[in-house]
KOLMI-764696 format. One line per 5 residues: number of its first residue (from 1); their letters; for each residue x, y, z of N, C-alpha, C. Coordinates in Angstrom, 1 decimal, decimal comma. Layout:
N
NUM = A = X/Y/Z/X/Y/Z/X/Y/Z; ...;
// end
This chain:
262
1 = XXXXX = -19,8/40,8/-23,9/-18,9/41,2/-22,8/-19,4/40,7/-21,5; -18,6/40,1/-20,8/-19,1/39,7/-19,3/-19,1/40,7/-18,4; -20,1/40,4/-17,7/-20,7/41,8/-16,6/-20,0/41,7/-15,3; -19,6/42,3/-14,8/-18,9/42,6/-13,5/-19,1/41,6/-12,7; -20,5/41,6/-12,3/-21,4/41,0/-11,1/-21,2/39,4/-11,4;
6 = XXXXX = -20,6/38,8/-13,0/-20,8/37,3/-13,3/-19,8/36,6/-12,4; -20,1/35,7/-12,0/-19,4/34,7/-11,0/-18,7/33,9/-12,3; -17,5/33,6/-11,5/-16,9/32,6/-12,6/-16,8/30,8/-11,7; -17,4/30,2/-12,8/-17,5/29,0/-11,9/-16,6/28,1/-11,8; -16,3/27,6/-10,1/-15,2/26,9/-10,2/-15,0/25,5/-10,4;
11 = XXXXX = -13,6/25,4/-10,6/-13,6/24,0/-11,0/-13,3/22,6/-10,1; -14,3/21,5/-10,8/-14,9/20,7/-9,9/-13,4/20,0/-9,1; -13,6/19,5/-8,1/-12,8/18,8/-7,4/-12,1/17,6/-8,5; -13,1/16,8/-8,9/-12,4/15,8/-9,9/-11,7/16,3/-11,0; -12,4/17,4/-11,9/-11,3/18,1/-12,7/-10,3/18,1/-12,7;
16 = XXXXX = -9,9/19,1/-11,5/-8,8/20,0/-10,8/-7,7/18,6/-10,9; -7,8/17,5/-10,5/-7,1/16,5/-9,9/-6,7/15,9/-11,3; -7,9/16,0/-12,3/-7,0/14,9/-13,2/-6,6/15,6/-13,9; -6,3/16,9/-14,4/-6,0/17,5/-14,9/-4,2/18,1/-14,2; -3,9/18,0/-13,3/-3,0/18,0/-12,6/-2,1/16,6/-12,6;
21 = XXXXX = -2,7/15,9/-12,4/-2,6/14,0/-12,4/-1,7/14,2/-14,1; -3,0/14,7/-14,7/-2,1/14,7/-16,2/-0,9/15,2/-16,5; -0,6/16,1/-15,8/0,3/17,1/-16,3/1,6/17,0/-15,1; 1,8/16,5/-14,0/2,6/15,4/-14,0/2,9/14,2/-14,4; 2,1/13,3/-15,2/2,0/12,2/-15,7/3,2/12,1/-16,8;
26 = XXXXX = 2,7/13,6/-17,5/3,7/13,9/-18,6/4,9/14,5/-18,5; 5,2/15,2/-16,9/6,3/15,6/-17,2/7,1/13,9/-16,3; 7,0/13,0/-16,1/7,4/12,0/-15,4/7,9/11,4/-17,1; 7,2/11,0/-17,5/7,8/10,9/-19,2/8,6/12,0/-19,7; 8,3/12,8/-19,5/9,7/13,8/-20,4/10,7/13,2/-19,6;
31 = XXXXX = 11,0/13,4/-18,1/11,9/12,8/-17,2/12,2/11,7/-17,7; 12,6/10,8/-18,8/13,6/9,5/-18,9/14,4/9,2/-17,6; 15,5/10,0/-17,2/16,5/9,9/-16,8/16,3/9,6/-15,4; 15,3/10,3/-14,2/14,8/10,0/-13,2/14,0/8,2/-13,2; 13,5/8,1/-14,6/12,7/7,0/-14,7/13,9/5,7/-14,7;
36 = XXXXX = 14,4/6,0/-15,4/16,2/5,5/-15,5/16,7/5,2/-14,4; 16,8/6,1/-13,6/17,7/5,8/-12,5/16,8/4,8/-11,1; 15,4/5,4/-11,2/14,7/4,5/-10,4/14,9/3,2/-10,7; 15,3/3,0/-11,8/14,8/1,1/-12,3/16,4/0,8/-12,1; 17,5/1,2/-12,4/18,7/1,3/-12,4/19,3/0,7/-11,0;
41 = XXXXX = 19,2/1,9/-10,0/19,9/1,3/-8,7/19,5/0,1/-8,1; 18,0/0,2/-7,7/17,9/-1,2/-7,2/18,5/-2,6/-8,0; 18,2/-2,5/-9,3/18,5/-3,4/-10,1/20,0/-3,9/-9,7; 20,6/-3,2/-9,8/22,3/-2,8/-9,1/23,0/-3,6/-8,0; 21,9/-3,2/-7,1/21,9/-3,8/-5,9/21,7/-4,9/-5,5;
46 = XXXXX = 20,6/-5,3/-6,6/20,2/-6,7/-6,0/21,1/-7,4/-6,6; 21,9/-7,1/-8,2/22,6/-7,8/-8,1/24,3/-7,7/-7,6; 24,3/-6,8/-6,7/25,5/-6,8/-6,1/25,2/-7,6/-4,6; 24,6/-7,4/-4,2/24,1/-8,8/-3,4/23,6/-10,0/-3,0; 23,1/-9,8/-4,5/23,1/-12,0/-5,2/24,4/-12,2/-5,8;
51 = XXXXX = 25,0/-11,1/-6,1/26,4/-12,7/-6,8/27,6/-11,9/-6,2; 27,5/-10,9/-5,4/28,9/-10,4/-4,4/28,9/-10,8/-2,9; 27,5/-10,7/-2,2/27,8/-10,8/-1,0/26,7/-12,1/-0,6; 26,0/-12,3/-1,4/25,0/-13,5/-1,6/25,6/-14,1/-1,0; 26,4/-15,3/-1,6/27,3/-16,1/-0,9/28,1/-16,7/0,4;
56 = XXXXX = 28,4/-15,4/0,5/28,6/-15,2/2,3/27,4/-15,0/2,8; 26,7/-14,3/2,7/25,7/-14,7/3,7/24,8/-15,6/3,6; 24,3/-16,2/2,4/23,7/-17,6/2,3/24,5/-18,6/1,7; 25,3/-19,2/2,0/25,8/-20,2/1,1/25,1/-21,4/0,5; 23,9/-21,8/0,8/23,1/-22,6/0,1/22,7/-21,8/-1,4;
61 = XXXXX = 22,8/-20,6/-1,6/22,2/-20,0/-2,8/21,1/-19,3/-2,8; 20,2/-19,6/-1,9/18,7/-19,5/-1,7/18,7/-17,6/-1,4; 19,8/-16,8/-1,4/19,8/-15,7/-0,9/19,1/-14,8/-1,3; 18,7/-15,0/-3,1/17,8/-14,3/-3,5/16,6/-14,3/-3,4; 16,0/-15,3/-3,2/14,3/-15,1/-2,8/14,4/-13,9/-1,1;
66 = XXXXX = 15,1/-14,2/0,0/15,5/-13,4/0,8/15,3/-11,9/0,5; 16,1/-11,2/-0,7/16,7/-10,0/-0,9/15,8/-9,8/-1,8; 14,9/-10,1/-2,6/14,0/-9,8/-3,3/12,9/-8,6/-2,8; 12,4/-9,3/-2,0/11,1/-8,2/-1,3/11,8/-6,8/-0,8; 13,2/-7,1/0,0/14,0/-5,8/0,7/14,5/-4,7/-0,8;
71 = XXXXX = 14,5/-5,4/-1,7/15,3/-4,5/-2,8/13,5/-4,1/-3,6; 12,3/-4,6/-3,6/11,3/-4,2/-4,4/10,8/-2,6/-3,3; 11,2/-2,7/-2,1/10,6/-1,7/-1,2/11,7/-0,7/-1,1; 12,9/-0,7/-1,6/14,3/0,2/-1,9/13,7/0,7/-3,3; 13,3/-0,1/-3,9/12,8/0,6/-5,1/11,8/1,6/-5,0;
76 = XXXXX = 10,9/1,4/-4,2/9,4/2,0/-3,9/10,0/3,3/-3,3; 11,0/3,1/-2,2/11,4/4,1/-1,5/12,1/5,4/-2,2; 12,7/4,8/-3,0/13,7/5,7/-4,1/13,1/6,3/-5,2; 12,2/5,6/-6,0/11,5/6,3/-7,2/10,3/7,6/-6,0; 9,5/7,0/-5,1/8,8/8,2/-3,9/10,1/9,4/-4,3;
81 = XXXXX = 11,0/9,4/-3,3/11,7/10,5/-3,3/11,8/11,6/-3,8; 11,6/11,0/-5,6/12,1/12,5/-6,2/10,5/13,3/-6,1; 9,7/12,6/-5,5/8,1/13,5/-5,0/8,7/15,0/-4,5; 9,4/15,1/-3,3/9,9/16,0/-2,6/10,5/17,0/-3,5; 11,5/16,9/-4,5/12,2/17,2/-5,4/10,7/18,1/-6,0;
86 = XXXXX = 10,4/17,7/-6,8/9,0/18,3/-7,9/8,2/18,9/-7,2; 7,6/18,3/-5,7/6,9/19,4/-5,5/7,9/21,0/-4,5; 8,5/20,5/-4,2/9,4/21,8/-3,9/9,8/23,0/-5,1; 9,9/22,4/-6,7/10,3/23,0/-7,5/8,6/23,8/-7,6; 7,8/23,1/-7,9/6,7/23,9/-7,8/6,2/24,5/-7,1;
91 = XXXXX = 6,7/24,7/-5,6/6,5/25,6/-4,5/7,4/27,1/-4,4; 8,1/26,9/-5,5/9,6/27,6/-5,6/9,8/28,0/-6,5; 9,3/27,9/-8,0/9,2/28,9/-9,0/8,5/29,4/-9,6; 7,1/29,7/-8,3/6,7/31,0/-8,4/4,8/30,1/-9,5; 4,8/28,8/-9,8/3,8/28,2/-10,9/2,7/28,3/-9,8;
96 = XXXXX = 2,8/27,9/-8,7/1,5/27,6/-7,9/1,0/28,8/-7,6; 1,4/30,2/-7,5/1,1/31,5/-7,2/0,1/31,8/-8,4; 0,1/31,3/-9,7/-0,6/31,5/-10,8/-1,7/30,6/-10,8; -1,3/29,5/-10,4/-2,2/28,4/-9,9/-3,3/28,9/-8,9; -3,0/29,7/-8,0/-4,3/30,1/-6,9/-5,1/31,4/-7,9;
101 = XXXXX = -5,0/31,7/-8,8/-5,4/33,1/-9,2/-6,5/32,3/-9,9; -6,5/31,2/-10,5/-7,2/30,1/-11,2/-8,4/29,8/-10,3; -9,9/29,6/-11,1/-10,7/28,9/-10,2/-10,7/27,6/-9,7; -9,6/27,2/-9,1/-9,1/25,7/-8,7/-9,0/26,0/-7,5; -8,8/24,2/-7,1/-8,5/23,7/-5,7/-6,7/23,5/-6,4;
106 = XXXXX = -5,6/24,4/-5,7/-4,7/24,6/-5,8/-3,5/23,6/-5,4; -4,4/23,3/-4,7/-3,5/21,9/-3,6/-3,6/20,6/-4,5; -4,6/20,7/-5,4/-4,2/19,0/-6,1/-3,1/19,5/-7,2; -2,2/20,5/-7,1/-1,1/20,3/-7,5/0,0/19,2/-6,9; -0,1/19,1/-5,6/0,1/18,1/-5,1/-0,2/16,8/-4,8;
111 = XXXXX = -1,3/16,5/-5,2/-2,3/15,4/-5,2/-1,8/14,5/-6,9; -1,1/15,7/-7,9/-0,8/15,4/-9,1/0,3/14,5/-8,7; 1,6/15,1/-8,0/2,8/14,6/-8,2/2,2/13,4/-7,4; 1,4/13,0/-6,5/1,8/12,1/-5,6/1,5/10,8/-6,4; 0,1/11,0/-7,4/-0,9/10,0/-8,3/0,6/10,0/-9,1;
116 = XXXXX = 1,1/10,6/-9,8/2,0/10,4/-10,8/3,2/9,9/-10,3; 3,4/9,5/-9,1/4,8/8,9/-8,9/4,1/7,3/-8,3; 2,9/7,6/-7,7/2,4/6,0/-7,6/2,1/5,1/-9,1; 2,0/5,6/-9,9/1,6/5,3/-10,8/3,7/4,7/-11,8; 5,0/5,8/-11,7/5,8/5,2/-12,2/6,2/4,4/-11,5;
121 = XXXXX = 6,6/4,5/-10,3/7,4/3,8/-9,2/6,2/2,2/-9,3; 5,3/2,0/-9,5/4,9/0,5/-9,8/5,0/0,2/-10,9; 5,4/1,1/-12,2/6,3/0,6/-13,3/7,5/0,4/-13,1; 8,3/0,8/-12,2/9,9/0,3/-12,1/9,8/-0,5/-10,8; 8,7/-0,9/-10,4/8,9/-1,7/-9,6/8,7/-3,5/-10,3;
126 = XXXXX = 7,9/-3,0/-11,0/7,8/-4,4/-12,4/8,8/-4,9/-12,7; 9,1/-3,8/-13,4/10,7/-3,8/-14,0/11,8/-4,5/-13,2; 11,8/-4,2/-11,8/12,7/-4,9/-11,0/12,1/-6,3/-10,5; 10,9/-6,3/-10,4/10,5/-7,7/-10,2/10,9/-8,5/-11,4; 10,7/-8,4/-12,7/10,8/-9,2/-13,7/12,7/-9,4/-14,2;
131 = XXXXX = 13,3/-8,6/-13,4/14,6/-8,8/-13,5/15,2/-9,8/-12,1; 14,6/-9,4/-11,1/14,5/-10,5/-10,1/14,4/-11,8/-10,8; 13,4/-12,5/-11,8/13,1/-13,5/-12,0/14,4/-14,1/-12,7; 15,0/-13,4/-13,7/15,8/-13,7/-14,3/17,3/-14,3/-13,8; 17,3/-12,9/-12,5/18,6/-13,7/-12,0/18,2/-14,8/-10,4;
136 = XXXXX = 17,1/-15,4/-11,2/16,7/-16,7/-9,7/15,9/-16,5/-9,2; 15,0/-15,7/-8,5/14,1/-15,3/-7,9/12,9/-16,1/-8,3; 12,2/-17,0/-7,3/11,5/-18,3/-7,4/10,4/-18,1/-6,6; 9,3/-17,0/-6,4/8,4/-17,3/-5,5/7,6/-18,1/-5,6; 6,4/-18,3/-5,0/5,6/-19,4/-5,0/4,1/-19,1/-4,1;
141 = XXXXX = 4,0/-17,6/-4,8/2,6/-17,5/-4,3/1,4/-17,7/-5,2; 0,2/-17,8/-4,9/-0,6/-17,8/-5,8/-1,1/-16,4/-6,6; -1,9/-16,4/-7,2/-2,3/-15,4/-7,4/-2,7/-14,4/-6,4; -3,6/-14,9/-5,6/-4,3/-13,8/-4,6/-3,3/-12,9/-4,1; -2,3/-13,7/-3,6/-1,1/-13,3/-2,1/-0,5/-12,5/-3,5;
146 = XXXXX = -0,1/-12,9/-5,1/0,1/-11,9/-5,3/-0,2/-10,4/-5,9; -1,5/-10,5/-6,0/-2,4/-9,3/-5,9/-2,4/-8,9/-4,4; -2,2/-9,6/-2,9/-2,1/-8,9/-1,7/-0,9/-8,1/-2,1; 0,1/-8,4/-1,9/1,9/-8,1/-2,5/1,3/-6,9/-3,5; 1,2/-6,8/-4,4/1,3/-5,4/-5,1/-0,2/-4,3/-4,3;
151 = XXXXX = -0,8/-5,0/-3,8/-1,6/-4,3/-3,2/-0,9/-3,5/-1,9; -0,1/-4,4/-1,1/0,6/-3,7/0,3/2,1/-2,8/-0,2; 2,5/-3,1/-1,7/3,5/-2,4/-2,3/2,9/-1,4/-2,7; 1,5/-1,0/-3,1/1,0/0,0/-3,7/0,7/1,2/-2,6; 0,3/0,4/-1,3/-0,3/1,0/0,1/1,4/1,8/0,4;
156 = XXXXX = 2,1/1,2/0,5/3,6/1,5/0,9/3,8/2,8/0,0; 3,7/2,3/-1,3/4,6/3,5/-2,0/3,2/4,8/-1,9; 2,0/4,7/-1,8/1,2/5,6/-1,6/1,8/6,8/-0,3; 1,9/6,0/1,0/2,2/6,8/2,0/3,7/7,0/1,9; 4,4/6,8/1,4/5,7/7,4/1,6/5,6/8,7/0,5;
161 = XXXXX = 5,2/8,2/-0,5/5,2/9,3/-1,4/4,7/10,6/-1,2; 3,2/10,7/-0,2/2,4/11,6/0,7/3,8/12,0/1,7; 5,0/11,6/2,1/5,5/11,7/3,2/6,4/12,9/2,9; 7,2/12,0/1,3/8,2/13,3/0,5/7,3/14,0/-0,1; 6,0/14,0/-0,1/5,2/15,6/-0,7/5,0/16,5/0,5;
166 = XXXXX = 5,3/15,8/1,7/5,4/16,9/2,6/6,5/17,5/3,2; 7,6/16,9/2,9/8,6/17,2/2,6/9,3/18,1/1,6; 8,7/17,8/0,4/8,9/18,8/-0,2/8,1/20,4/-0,2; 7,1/20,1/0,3/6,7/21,3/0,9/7,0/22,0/2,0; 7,8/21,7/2,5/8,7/22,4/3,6/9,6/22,8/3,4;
171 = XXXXX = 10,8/22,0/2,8/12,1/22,6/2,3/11,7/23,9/1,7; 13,3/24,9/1,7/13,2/25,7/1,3/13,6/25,4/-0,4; 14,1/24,4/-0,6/14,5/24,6/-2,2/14,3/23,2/-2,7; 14,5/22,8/-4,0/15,0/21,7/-4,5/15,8/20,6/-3,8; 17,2/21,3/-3,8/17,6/20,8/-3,2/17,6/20,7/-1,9;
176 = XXXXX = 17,9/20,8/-0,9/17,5/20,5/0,2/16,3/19,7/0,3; 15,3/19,9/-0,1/14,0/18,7/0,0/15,0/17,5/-0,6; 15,9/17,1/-1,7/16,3/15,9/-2,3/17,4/15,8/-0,9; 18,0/16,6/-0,1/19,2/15,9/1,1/17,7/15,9/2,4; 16,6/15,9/2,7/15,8/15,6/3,6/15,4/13,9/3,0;
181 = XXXXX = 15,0/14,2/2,1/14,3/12,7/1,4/15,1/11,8/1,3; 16,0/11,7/1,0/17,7/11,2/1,3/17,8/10,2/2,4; 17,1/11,2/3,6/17,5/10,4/4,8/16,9/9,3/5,3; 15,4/9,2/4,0/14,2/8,4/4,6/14,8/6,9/3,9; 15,8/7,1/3,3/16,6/6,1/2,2/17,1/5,2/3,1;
186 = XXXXX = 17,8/5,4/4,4/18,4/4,6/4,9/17,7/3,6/5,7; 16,5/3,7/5,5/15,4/3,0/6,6/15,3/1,3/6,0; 15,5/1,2/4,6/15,6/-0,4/4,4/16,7/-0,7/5,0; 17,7/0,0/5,3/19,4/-1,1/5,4/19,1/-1,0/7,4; 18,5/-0,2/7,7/18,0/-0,9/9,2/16,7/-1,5/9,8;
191 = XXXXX = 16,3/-2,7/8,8/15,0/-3,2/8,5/15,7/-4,7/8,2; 14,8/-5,8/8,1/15,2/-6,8/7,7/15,4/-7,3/5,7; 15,7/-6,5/5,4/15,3/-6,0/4,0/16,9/-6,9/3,6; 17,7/-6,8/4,0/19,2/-7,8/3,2/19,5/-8,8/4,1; 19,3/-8,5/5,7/19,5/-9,6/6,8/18,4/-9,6/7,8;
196 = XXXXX = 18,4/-11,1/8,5/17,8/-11,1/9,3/18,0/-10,1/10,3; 16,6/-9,8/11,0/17,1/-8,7/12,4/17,8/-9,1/14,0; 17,1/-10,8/13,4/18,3/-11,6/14,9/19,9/-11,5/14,6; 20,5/-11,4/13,7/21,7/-11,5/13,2/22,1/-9,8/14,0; 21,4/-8,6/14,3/21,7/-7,0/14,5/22,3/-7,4/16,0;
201 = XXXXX = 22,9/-6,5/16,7/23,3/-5,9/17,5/21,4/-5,5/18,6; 21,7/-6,4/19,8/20,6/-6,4/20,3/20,0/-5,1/20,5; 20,3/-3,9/20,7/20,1/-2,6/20,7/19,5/-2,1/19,7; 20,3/-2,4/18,0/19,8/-2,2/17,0/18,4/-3,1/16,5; 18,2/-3,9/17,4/17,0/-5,3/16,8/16,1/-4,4/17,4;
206 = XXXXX = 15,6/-3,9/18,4/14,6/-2,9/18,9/14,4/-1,8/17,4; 15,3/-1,0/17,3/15,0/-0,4/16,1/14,6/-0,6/14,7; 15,4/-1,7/14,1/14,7/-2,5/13,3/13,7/-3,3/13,1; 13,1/-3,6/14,4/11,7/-4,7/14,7/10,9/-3,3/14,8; 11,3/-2,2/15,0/9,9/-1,4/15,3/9,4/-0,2/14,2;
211 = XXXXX = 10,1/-0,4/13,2/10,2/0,6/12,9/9,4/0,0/11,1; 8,6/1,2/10,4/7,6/0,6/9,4/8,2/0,4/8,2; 9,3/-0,3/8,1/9,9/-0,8/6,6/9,7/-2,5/7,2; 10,4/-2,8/8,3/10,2/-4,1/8,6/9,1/-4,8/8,4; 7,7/-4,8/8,9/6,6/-5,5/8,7/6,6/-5,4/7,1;
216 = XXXXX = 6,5/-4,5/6,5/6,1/-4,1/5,3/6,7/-5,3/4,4; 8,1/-5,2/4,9/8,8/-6,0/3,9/8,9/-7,6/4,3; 8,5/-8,0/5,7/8,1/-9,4/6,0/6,6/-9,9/5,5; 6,1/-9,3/5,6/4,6/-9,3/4,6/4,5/-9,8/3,5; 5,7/-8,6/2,3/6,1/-8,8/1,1/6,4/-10,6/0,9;
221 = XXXXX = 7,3/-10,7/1,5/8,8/-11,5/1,6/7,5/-12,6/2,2; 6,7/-13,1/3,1/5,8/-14,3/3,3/4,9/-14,6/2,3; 3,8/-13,4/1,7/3,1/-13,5/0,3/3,9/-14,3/-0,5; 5,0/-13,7/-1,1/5,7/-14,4/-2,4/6,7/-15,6/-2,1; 7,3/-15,8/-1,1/8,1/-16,9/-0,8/7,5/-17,8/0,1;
226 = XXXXX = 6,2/-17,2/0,9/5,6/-18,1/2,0/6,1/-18,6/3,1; 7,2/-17,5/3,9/7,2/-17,6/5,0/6,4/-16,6/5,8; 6,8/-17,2/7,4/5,7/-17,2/8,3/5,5/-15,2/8,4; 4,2/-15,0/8,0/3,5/-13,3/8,3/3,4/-12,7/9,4; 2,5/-13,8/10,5/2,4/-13,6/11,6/1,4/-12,0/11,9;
231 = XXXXX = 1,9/-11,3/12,8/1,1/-10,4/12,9/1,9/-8,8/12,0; 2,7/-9,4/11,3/3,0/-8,1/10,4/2,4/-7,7/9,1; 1,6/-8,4/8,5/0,6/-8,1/7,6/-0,6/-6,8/8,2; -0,4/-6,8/9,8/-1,9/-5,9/10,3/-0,6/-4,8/10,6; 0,4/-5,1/11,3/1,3/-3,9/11,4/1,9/-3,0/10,1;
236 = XXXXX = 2,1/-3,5/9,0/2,1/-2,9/7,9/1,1/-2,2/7,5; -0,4/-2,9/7,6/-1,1/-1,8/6,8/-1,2/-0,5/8,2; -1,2/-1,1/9,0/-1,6/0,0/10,0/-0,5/1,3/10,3; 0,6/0,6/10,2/1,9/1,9/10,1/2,0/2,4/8,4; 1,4/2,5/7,2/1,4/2,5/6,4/0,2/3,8/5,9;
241 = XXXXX = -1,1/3,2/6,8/-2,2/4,2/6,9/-2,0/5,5/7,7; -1,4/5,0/9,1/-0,8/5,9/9,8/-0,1/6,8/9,1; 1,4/6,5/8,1/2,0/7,6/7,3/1,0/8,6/6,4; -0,1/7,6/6,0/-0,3/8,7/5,2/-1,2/9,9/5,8; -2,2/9,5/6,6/-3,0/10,5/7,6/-2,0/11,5/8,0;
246 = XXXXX = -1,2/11,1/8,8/-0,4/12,1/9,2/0,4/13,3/8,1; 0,6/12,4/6,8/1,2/13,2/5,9/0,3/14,2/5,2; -1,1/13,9/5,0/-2,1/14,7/4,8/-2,3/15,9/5,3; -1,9/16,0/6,8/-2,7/16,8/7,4/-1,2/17,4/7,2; 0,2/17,1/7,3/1,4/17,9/7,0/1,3/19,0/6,1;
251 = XXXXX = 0,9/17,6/4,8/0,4/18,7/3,4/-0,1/19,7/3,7; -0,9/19,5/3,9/-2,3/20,6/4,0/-2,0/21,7/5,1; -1,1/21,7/6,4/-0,7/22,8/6,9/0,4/23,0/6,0; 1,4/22,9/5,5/2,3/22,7/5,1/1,7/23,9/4,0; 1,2/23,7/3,1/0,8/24,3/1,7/0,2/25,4/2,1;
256 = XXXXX = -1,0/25,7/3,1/-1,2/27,0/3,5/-0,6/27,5/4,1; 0,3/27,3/4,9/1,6/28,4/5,4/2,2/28,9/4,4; 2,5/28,0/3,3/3,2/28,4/2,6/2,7/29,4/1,4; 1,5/28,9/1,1/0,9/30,0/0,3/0,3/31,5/1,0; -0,1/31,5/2,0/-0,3/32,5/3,0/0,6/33,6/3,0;
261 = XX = 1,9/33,2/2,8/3,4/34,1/2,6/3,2/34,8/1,2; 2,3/34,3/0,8/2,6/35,2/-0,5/1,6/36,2/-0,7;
// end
């Protein structure tokens, strides 16, 4: 029989994490239909603007290597999203209240969903690259640039994903965190992600030149097709790092207010 006075020992930081890591991992696999729909829309898209609107805006043909990089970071952005979704359900039915009673660090419940959606969303990001290829899609980088490219895709989907986990820890429900995360959606279509930003409305080229989908996805878009990078390779990772720092310290107020209430 254990004695009153025994300490129960808690569990290690690495534990806590992969053991959480896991168990999002798995419920991302039960999820088909989420996994589904991430690989789904972009795919959609790209090809509703290689063989619908392609043409008018490029009539040489070349429009897909263009829309390639903008539709791999719509992908990145959309599979992130349902982060907010999951961890709000977990802030909301009551599982993480059982979770603090535990000798854990309670917060890599969070740290689960974020590893487990970095981890699908560069599976359906494959998926849409390797479907890119099929309908044209011709880069011509080497290897390295494309190990930089999944490296600055990896950096990207890391901090946005940190963005909708803080997100979803704010909302009050499910839904609502999925119409907050929603709105971070619109950020490729005012980015140079389907057109150039000189083609915008002078007003609008300020907001699209400054804003951290642009670099991110001219970075992309010069690694793999080899146009000019310039200085948006340093502004990507730097507005990229920036997201996530800031999202961190979100989390982490975020999660003790919220557990504090209980």
């Amino acid at each position: 029989m254990m004695n009153a006075s025994t300490s129960i020992k808690r569990a290690s930081f690495a534990t806590t994490n992969a053991v959480f890591i896991g168990r999002s991992i798995r419920h991302s696999l039960r999820n088909v239909e989420a996994l589904i729909m991430a690989i789904m829309l972009p795919v959609m898209l790209m090809l509703l603007f290689t063989y619908v609107f392609g043409g008018s805006i490029d009539p040489t043909g070349n429009y897909v290597n263009y829309v390639v990089p903008g539709i791999i970071l719509l992908c990145a952005g959309f599979g992130s999203s349902s982060t907010a979704v999951d961890v709000s359900m977990d802030m909301t039915n009551g599982i993480v209240d059982r979770f603090r009673t535990m000798p854990i660090q309670s917060m890599s419940v969070v740290t689960g969903h974020v590893v487990a959606s970095l981890a699908r969303n560069l599976f359906a990001t494959g998926v849409v690259v390797g479907v890119a290829l099929l309908v044209g899609f011709k880069p011509s980088a080497s290897l390295l640039e494309w190990l930089a490219a999944i490296g600055i895709i990896a950096l990207f989907i890391l901090s946005f994903t940190w963005l909708f986990a803080a997100i979803g820890l704010m909302a009050g429900s499910p839904s609502s965190a999925s119409a907050y995360g929603f709105i971070l959606l619109f950020l490729p279509y005012l980015s140079s992600a389907f057109v150039p930003t000189d083609n915008m409305p002078s007003w609008l080229q300020g907001i699209a030149n400054h804003q951290p989908i642009t670099p991110v996805i001219e970075t992309i878009r010069g690694l793999l097709t080899g146009t000019p990078i310039l200085n948006s390779g340093w502004f990507a990772i730097g507005w990229c790092l920036f997201i996530v720092l800031i999202s961190l310290i979100w989390c982490n107020w975020a999660f003790q207010r919220k557990t504090a209430r209980r």
